[in-house]
N, C-alpha and C positions, 0 to 999 in steps of 0.2 A: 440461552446459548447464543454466542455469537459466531458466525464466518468471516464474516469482514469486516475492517473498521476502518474508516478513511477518517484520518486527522488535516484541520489545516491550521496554518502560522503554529509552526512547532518551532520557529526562530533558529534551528538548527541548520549547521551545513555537517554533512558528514553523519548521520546517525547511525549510532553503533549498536552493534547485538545485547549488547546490555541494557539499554534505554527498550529496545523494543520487546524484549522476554521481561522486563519490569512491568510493560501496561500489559503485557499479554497472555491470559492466564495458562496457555496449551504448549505444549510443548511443538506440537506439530504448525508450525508456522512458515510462512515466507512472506518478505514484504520486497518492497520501492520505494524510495524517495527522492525528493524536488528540493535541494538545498534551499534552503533562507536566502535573502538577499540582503545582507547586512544586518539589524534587525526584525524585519519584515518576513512575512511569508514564512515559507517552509511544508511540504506536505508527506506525511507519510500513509500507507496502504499498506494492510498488513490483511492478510488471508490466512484458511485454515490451505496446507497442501490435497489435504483428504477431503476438500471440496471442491475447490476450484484448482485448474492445470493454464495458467498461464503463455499463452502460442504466443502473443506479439505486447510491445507495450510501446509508447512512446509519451511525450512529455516536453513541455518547455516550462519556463518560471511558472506560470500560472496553472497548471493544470497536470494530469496523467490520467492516459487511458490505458486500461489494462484489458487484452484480449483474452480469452481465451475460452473453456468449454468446464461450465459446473457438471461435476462427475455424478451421474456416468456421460452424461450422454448430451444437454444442453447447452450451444454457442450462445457468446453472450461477452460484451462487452461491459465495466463497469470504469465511470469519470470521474473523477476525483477534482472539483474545480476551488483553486483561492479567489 
């Protein structure tokens, strides 16, 4: 079973709900992503909602950090680096 998945060089800018309910088998999801830079790069982070509650995130080309607290009860960041 998985919670989380962080992709990187997904070569995309803009990823839509359809690309990410393709790789993701649960219905219960929420994700992030780091557009592509032309061909290059690209990152996406996809979580289950019913484990982790995301409080803060930020991001540039190369990276995202996703804040927040795995339910019930533990803080806890997770990085996503290209």
């Amino acid at each position: 079973m998985v919670d989380v998945l962080f992709l990187q060089e997904t070569k995309k800018v803009g990823v839509a709900d359809e690309l990410v309910k393709s790789i993701w088998p649960y219905d219960d999801l929420e994700y992030m992503s780091v557009d592509a830079d032309g061909f290059s790069g690209g990152i996406l982070c996809v979580w289950k909602a019913s484990v982790f509650s995301l409080a803060k995130c930020c991001s540039l080309r190369n990276f995202k950090i996703l804040s927040g607290m795995i339910l019930p009860c533990f803080n806890c960041a997770f990085i996503n680096v290209y």
